[in-house]
C-alpha positions in Angstrom: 88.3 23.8 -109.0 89.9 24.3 -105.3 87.7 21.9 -104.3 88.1 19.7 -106.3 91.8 19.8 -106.1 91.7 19.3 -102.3 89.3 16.3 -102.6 91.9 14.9 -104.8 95.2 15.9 -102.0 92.6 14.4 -99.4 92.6 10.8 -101.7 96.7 10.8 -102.5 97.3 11.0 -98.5 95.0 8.6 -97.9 96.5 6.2 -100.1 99.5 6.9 -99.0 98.8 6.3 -95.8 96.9 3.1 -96.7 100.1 2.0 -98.5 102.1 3.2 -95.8 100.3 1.0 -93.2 100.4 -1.9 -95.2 104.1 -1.6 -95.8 104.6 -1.4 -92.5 102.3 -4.3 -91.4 105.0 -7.3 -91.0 107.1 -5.6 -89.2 104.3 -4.8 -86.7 103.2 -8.3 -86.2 106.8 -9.8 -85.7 107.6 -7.1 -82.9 104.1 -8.3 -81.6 105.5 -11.7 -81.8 108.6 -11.4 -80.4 107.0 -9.4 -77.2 104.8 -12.7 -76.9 107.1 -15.0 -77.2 109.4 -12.5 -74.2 106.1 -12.5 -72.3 105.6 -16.6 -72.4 109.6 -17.3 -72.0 109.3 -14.9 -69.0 106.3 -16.4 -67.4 108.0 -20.0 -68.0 110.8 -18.8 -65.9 108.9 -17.0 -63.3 107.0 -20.1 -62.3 108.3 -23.4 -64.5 105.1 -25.2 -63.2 102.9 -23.1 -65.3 104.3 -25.2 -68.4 104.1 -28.6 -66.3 100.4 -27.6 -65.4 99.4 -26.9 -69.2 100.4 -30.6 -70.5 98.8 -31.9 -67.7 95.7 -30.3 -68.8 96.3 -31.4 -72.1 97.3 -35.0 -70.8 94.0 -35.4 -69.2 91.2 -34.1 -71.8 93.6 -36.9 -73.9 92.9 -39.8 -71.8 88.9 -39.0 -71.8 88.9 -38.1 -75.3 89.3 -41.9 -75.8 85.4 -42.2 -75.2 84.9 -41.0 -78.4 87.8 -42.6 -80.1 87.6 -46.3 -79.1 84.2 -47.8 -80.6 83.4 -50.2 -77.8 83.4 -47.1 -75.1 81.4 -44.6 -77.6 78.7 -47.4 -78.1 78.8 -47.7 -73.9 77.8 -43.9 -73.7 77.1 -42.1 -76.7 76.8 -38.8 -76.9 76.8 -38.6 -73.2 81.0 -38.9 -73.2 81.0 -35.2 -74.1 80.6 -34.4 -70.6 83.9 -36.3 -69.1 85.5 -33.9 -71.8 84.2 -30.7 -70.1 84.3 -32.0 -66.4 88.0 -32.1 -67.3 88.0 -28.3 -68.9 85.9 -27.1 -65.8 87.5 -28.8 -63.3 91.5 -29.0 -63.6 93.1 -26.1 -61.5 96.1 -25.8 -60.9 96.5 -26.8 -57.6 95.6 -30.1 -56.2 93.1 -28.1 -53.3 91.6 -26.4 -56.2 91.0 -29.6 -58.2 89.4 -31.1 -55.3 87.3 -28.3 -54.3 85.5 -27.8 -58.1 85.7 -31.5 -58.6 84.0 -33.1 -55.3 81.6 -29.6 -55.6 80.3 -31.0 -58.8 80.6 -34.6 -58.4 78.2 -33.9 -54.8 75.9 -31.5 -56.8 75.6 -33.7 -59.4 74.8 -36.5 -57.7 72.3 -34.9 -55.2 70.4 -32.7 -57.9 69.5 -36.0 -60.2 68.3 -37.6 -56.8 66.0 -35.3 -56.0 65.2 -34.0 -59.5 63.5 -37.4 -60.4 62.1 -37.6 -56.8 60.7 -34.4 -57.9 59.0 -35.6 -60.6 58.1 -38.8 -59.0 55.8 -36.8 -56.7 54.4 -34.5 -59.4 53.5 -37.3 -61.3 51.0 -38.7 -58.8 48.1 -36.5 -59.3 48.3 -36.7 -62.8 49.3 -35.1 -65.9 46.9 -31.9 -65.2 48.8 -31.1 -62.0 52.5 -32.6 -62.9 53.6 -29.2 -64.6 52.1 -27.3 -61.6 53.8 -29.2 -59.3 57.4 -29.6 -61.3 57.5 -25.3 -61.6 56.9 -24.8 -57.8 59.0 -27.6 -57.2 62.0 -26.0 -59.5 61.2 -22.5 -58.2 61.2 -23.7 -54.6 64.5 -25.5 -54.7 66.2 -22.9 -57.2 65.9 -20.1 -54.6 66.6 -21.7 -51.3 70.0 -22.8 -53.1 70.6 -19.0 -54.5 69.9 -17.3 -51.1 72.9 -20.3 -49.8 74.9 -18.8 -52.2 75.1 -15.1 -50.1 76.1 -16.9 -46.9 80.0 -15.9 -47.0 81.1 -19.5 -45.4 79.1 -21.3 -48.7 79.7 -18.7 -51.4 83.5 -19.6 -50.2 83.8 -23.1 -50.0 80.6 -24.2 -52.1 79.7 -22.0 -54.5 80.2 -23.8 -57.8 78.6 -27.1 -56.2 75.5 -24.4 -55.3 75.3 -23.5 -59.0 75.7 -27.0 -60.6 73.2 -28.1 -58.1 70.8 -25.8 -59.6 71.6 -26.3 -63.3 71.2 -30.3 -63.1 68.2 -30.0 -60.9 66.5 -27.6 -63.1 67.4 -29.9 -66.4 66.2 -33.4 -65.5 63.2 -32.0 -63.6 62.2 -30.0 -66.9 63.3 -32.2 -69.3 61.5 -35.3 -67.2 58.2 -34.0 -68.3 58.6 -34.8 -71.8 61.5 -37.2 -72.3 60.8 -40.8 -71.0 64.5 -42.0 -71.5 65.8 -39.2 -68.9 67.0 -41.7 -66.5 69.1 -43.4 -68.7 70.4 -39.7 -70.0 71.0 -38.9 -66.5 72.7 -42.0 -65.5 75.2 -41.6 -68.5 75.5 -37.8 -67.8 76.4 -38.9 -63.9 79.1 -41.7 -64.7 80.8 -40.1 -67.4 81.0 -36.3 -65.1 82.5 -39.0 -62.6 84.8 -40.4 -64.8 85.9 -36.8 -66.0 86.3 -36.1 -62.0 88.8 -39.0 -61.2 90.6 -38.5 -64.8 91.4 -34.8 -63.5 91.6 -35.9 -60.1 94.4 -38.7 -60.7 96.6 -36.3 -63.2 96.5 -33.7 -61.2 97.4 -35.6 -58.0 99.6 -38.0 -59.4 101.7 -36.2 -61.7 104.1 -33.4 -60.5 101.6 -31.7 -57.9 101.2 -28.9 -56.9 100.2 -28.2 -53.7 97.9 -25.2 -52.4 98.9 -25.8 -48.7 102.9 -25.5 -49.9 103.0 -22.4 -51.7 100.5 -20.7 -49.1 103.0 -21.7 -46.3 105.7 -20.3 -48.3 103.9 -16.9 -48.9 103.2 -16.2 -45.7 107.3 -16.8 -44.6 108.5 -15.1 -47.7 106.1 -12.1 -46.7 107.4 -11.6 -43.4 110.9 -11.7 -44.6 110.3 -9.0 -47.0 109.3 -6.8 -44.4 112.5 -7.2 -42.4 114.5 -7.0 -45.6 112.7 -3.2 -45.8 113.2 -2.6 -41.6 116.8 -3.9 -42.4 118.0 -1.2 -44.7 115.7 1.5 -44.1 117.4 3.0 -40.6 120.5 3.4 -42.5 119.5 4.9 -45.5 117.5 7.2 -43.7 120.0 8.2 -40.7 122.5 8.4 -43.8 124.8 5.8 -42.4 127.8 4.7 -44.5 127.4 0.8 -45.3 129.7 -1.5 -47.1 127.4 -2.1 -49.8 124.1 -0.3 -50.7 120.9 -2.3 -50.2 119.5 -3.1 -53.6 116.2 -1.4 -54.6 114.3 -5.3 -54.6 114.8 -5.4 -50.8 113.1 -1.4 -50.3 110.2 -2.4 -52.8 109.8 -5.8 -52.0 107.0 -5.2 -49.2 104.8 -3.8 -51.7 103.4 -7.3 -53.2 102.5 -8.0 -49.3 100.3 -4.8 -49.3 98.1 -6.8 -52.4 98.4 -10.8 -50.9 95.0 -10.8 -49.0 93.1 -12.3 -52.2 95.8 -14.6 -52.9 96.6 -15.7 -49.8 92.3 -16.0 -48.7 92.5 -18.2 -52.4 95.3 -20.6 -51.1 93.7 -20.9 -47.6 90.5 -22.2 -49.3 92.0 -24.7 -51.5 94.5 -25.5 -48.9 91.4 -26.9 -46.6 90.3 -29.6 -49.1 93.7 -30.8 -49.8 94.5 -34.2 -47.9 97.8 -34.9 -45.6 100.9 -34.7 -47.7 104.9 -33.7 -46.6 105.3 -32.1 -43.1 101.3 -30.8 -43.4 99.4 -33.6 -41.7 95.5 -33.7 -42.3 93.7 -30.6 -41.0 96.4 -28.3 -40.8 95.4 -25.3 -39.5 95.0 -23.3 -42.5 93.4 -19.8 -41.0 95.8 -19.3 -38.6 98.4 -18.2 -41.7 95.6 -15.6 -43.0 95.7 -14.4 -39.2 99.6 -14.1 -40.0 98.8 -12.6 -43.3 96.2 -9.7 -42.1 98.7 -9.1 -39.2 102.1 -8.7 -41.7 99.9 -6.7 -44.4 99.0 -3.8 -40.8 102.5 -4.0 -40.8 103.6 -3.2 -44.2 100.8 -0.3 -44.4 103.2 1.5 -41.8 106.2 0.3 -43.9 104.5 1.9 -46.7 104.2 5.6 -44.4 108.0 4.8 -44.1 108.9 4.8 -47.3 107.0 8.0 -47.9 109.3 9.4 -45.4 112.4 8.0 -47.0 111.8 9.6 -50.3 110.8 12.9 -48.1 114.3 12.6 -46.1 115.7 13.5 -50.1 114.5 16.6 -49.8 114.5 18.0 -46.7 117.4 17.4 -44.1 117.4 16.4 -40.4 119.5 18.1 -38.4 122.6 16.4 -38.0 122.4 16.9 -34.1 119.1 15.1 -33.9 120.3 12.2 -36.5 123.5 11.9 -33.9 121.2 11.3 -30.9 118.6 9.2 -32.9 120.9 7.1 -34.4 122.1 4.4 -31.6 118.8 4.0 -30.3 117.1 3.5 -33.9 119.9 0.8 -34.8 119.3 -1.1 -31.6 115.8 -1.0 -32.1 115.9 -2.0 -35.7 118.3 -4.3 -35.8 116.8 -6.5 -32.9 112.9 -6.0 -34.9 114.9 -8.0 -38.1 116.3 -10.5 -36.4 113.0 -11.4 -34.9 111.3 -11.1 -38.3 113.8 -13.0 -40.1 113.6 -16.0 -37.0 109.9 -15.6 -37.0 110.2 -16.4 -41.4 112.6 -19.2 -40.6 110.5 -20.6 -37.6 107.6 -20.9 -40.4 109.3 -22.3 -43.2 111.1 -24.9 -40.8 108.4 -25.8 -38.9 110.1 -24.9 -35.8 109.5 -23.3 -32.8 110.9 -19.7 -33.0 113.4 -19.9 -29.5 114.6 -16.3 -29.1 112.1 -13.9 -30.9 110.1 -12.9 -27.8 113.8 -11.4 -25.8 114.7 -10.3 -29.3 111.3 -8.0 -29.5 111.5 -7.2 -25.8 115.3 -6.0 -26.8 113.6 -4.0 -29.4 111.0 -2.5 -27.4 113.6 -1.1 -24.6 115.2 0.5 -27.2 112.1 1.9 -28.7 111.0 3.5 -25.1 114.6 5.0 -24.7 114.2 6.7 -28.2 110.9 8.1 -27.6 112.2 9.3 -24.2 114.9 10.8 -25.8 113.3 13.1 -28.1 110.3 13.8 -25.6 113.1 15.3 -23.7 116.5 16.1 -24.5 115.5 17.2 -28.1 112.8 18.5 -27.6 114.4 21.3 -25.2 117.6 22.0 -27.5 116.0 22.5 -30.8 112.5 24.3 -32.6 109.6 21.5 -32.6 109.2 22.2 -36.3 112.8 20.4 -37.2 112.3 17.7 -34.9 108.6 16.8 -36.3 109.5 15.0 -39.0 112.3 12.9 -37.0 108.9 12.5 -34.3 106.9 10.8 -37.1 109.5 8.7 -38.4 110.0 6.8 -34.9 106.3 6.9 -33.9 105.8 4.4 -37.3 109.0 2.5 -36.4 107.7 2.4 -32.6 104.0 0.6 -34.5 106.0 -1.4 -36.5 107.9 -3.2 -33.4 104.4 -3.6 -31.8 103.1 -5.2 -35.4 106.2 -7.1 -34.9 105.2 -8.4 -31.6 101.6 -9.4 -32.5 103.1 -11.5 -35.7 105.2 -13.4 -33.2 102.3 -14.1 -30.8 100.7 -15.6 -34.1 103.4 -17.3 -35.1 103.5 -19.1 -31.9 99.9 -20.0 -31.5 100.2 -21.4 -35.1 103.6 -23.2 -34.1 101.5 -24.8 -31.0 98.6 -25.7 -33.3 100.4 -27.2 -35.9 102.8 -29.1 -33.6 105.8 -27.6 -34.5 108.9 -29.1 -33.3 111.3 -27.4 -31.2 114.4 -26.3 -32.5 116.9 -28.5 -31.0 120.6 -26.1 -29.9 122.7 -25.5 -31.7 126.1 -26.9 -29.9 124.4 -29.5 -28.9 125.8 -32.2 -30.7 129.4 -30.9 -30.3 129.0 -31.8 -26.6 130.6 -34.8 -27.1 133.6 -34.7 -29.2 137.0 -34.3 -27.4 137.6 -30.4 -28.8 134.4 -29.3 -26.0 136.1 -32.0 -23.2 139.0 -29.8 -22.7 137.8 -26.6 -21.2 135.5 -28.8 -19.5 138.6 -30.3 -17.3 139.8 -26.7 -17.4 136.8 -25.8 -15.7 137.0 -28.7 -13.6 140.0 -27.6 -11.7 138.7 -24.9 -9.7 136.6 -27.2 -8.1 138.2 -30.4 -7.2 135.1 -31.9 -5.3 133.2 -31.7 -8.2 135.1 -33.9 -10.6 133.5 -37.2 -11.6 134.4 -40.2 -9.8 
């Protein structure tokens, strides 16, 4: 009887539960839906081309659909219009560079493979039907892994890879399918012109229609980057030294180097698509791409010490410098800092610009002085007047400020070599143009006084 009477408890709760579940079902799925529709209002808003990139997509398998909806174009290729539909899917990025790359990768591979696939079984037909399948394997297993072992080379596998496996795929299909089908040429030619037309259809919306530009947002990166990291340098001495400010740096500014730690893919992405993109704006044709993942690696060494910083902020909570050493450190820290963000920040506005940075290199020489005169301050003075052990931490702290005004310097020599390669132009002065106007004329004849001889006939 017990047992049965728990077997029968067992079967209530679980109907219960059942019931409960399904009572509580709809209001499940509409917090599930509103969390989506947060999620796509907030990725609209993050990046509004997202939504502009989705109709273009749609926009474009549209205009080749029309192979299959027109008669007179569906009687021109059959079947075959299928593969302008998919060209489109696996082709349309969403930058123009990217668009390019998978497009010209599979038009070229495309192309080439059919070429030789019916050369291919041109020569394996000539010694008969006995020897043609010999002759069509070795010739497939030949070419299939020359092209694979491409594929491991670094410069192919970045630039080339999806042409190297389309290549393969079409080779491999008309040379097999050659044996037995005698209308594979006309297949083939369909297959061609149609993946062509899907090409250019992708090609011209993508272009043509509110682009977007690989080369643009991986300029922008690279800037924005480097003025994250003197947003951090910028508000770090003062929180650390505990020095009043007017108003206290917001958290974004403290955190914001972390997405530079993570850019390497992103930015190595955008460098690629960047190279098959033609001239457009202020980047004329072969703009020197790989000098901004030089930048890149360079501002990403930086932000690793940023990163040991930041440690030692959140350590600086707990356990207090003393305020004799804070006193002594804190002159030669600002100075230091202070000149290290100003060359940051000019070395960010030189590269979103376009202009030669003018005063970054006296700005980082500034900055080094000052870092010399710290460390010689606490290798000394310091050093002698207090215990090693409460210094230590104070010692750390301005070794990875020291390393990140020598990062500093080596992003400006890149900056500059990418400034020379890219014919930047050179930031014309700023009081230049007020040279002529009659306020600036008056000190002038001020001036002019003390030496009569000089005046102007």
């Amino acid at each position: 009887m017990s047992s049965q009477t728990v077997d029968t408890d067992n079967k209530e709760g679980m109907i219960f539960h059942f019931r409960g579940s399904i009572k509580s079902l709809p209001g499940k799925l509409m917090a599930k839906l509103v969390e989506f529709a947060k999620k796509t209002k907030r990725l609209g808003r993050e990046d509004p081309r997202r939504i502009i990139h989705s109709f273009k997509v749609g926009l474009a398998i549209a205009l080749v659909s029309l192979f299959y909806y027109f008669e007179p174009l569906y009687k021109g290729f059959g079947i075959s219009a299928m593969w302008a539909v998919l060209t489109v899917v696996v082709v349309f990025e969403f930058s123009v560079g990217g668009t390019l790359s998978r497009g010209l990768n599979r038009g070229l591979a495309t192309f080439l493979a059919s070429a030789l696939g019916f050369g291919a079984h041109h020569l394996a037909s000539l010694p008969g039907e006995e020897g043609e399948p010999i002759l069509l394997g070795l010739f497939v297993f030949l070419l299939a892994a020359a092209v694979s072992f491409l594929r491991f080379f670094p410069e192919m596998k970045a630039r080339y890879d999806y042409g190297l496996m389309i290549f393969i795929l079409t080779f491999s299909l008309i040379s097999v399918s050659a044996y037995h089908d005698d209308e594979v040429m006309r297949i083939a030619y369909e297959r061609v012109i149609t993946i062509l037309i899907g090409i250019f259809t992708a090609l011209f919306v993508c272009i043509f229609i509110c682009p977007v530009w690989a080369g643009d947002d991986l300029h922008s990166l690279v800037a924005n980057n480097i003025d994250k990291l003197a947003n951090f340098f910028e508000a770090f001495v003062p929180l650390y030294l505990k020095i009043s400010q007017e108003g206290e740096p917001e958290m974004t500014f403290l955190e914001g180097y972390k997405c530079v730690l993570n850019s390497k893919q992103t930015e190595e992405s955008l460098a690629n698509f960047a190279g098959w993109e033609p001239g457009h704006g202020k980047f004329r044709f072969r703009h020197p791409w790989k000098k901004y993942l030089k930048i890149g690696s360079l501002t990403r060494d930086c932000a690793y010490r940023i990163e040991s910083l930041n440690g030692y902020l959140i350590l600086n909570t707990e356990t207090q410098i003393p305020e004799e050493i804070r006193g002594k450190m804190q002159d030669a820290c600002i100075n230091m800092s202070s000149e290290a963000v100003k060359a940051l920040k000019e070395l960010a506005f030189s590269i979103n610009t376009m202009t030669k940075p003018c005063s970054a290199d006296s700005q980082i020489t500034k900055s080094k002085i000052a870092a010399k005169n710290l460390k010689s301050l606490l290798s000394t003075s310091l050093c002698k007047e207090t215990e090693i052990l409460e210094v230590m931490q104070a010692i750390t702290v301005v070794s990875l400020l020291v390393d990140v005004v020598a990062c500093t310097e080596k992003i400006a020599e890149s900056v500059q070599e990418l400034a020379s390669f890219a014919k930047f132009k050179s930031e014309k002065p700023k009081q230049g143009p007020l040279r002529t106007s009659s306020k600036i004329s008056e000190p002038e004849h001020v001036i002019a006084i003390h030496q009569p001889s000089s005046l102007p006939e």
